[in-house]
C-alpha positions in Angstrom: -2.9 38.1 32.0 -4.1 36.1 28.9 -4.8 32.6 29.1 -4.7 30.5 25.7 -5.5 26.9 25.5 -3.4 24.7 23.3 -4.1 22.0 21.4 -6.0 21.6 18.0 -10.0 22.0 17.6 -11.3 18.5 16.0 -14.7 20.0 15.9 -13.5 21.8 12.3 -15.4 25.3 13.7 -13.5 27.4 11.4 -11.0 28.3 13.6 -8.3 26.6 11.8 -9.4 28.0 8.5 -6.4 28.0 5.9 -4.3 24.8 8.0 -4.6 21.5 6.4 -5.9 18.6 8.9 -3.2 16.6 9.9 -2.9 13.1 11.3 -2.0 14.8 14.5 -5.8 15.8 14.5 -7.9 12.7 14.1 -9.8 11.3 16.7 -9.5 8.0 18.5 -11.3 5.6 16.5 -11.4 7.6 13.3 -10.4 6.9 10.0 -8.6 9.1 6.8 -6.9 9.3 3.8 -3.5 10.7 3.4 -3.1 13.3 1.3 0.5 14.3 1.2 3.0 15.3 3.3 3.7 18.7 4.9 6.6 20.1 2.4 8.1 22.0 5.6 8.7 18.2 7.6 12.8 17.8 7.2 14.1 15.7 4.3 15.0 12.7 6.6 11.5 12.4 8.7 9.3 12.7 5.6 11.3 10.4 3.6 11.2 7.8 6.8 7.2 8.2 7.0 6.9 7.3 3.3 9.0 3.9 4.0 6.4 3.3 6.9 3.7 4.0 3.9 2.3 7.4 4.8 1.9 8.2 1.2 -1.1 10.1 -0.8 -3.9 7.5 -1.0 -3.8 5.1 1.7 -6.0 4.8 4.3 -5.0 5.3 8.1 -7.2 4.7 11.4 -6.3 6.1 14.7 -6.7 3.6 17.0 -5.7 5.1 20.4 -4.0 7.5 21.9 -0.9 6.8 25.2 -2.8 8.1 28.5 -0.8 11.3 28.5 -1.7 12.2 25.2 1.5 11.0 23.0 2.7 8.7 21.0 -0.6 7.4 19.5 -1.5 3.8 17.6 -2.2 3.9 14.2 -3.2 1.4 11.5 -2.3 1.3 7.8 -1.3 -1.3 5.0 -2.4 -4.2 7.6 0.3 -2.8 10.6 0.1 -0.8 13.2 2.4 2.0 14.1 3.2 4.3 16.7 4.0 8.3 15.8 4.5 11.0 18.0 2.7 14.1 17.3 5.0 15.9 16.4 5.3 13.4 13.5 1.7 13.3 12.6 1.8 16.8 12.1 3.2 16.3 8.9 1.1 13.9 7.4 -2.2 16.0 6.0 -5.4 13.5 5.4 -8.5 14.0 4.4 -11.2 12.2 6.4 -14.0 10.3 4.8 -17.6 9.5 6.4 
């Protein structure tokens, strides 16, 4: 029996070579740039993160996360906003140092 752990490697050690980062992969108290969003996200979610302002360009923080891991806080355009995960996964940044 095989045992696999989910969840997404922050610590970019090539094992995600090939998958762009995604909001859903920022650390607590990090900051990045969005980039786009993921062309696969259906038509109705991806046009609702755009009216939040998840567009190419702006900067987002992730300020926490919920104790079980989901939704977490994040801050862009001077708000804050919550998304799910499953959300963030859409929304490919670009961190900056």
């Amino acid at each position: 029996m095989t045992i696999r752990r989910l969840g997404r490697s922050s610590t970019g050690n090539g094992s995600d070579r090939g998958r762009p980062r995604t909001l859903a992969d920022l650390a607590s108290g990090a900051a990045a740039d969005v980039v786009g969003l993921d062309p696969a996200a259906p038509a109705d979610v991806a046009t609702r993160l755009r009216h939040l302002g998840f567009r190419a360009g702006i900067r987002v923080a992730k300020l926490r996360t919920a104790p079980l891991g989901d939704p977490a806080l994040y801050r862009l355009l001077g708000y804050d906003t919550c998304l799910r995960c499953h959300e963030a996964a859409y929304i490919e940044i670009a961190e900056r140092s």
